[in-house]
Structure formats: structure tokens, C-alpha cells
N, C-alpha and C positions, 0 to 999 in steps of 0.2 A: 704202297711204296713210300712214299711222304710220312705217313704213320712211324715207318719202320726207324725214317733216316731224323726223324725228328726224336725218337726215344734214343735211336744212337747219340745225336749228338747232346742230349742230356744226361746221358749216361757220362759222356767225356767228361764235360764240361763238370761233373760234379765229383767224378775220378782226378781230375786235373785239379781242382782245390785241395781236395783231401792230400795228394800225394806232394803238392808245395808244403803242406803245412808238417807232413809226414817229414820232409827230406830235412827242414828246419829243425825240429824236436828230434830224433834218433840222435846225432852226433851227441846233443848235451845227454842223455837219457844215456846212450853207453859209456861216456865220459863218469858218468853219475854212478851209474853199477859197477864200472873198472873200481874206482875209489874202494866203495864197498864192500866189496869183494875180498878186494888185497889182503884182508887178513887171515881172513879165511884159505887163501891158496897160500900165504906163507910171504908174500910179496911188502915192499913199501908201496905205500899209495904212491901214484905218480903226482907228481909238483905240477900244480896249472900255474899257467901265465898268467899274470894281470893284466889286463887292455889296459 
């Protein structure tokens, strides 16, 4: 039992980094492909904002 809850929670805890770093990268990463894309569908690239 101890064995089972100890691989669970390594399993979390290394599921839980991975998908913070995931949810950080996809937004710029589809932002990045929209761009690219755009010509190829016929579209103007979208205008990003400056911070």
C-alpha cells in the first residue's frame, strides 16, 4: 500500500511540472503556428501586441 501511494504521488508531482510548463508554452507555440499559417489559408497574419 505505501509502495502504491508513494509511486502515485511521484507520478503527480512529476505530471504537475510537466503540465505548468505545458500550459506556459502552447499559448506562444499556437500564437506562433496562427502566424504561419495565415498564408497558406488565405488570411493576414494577426498583429501581436508589444508588452
Amino acid at each position: 500500500m505505501i509502495r502504491t501511494l508513494s509511486l502515485l504521488a511521484v507520478t503527480l508531482l512529476l505530471a504537475g511540472c510537466g503540465m505548468n510548463r505545458a500550459v506556459g508554452v502552447l499559448p506562444n507555440t499556437l500564437d506562433d503556428l496562427g502566424e504561419r499559417s495565415a498564408p497558406l489559408r488565405g488570411d493576414a497574419p494577426p498583429v501581436r501586441e508589444k508588452p
